[in-house]
C-alpha positions in Angstrom: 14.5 9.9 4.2 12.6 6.6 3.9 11.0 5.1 7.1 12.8 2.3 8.5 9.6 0.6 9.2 7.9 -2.6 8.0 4.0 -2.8 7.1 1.9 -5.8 6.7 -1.1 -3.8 5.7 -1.5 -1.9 3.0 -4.1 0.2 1.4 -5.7 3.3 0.0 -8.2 5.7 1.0 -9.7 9.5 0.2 -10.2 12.0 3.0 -11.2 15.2 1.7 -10.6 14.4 -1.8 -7.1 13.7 -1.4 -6.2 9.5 -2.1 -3.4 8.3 0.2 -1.1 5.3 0.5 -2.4 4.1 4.3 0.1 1.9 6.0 -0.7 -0.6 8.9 0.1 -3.7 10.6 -3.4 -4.4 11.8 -6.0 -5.1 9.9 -8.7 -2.8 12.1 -6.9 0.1 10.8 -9.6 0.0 8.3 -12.6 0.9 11.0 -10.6 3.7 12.1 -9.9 5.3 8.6 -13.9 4.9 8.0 -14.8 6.6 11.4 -12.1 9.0 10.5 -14.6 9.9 7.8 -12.5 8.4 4.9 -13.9 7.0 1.6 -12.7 4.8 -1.0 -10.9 2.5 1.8 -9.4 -0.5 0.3 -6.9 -2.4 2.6 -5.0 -5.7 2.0 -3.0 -7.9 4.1 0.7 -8.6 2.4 2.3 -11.8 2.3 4.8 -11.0 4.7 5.8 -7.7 6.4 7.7 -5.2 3.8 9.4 -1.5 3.5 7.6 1.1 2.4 9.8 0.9 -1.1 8.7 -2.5 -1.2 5.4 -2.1 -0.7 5.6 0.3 -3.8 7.3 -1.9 -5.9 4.7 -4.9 -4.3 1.3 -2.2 -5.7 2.4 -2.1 -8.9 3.5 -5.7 -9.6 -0.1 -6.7 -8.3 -1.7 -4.0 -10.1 -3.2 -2.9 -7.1 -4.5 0.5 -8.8 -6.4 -1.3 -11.6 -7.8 1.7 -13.9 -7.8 4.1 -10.8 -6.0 7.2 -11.4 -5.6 8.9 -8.0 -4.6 5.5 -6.7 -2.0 5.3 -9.4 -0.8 8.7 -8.8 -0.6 7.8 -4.8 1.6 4.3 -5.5 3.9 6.5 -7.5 4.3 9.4 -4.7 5.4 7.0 -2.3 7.9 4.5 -4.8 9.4 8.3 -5.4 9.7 9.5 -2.0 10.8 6.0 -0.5 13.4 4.6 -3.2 15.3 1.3 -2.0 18.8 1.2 -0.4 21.9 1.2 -2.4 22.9 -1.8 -3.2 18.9 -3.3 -2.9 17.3 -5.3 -5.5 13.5 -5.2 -6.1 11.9 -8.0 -4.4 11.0 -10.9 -7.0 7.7 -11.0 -8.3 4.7 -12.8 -6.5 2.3 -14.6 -7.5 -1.0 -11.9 -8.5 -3.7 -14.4 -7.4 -1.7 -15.6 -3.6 -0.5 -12.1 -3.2 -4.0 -9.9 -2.7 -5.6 -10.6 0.0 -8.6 -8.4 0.8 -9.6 -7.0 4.2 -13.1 -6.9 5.2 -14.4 -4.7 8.0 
């Protein structure tokens, strides 16, 4: 069952060799995944807060994987395991240059 939660941080990171789909809604989430020993950390701030399945949807619209496999392989983990509500539309398509914003530690 899909989290009822919303996320206004998104991101990726490798702990171990395994790339992950790191949700937040702080930005400083970011020092603690890098003291955590994680690599690879890339964390942006959405637009406005969003559900897991949206966020998913969100990745992939902004091509937030680029040429990255494992990051591409993690997007599609979570748009599987978190599909949207019956009776949900996909949220419309934002703009690729106002939706990225990067975090910086």
């Amino acid at each position: 069952m899909a989290t009822e939660k919303k996320f206004s941080v998104v991101g990726v990171s490798t702990l171990n060799g395994k790339t992950k789909i790191r949700f937040a809604n702080d930005s400083m989430r970011i020092k603690i995944l890098l003291k955590n020993g994680h690599e690879d950390v890339d964390m942006i701030n959405l637009d406005r807060e969003m559900y897991k399945w949206e966020i998913a949807e969100h990745l992939k619209a902004v091509n937030f994987a680029k040429d990255n496999s494992a990051t591409k392989s993690a997007i599609d983990y979570i748009a599987k395991k978190n599909p949207a509500p019956e009776g949900m539309d996909a949220p419309a398509e934002t703009n690729k240059e106002e939706a990225v914003e990067p975090v910086v530690a």
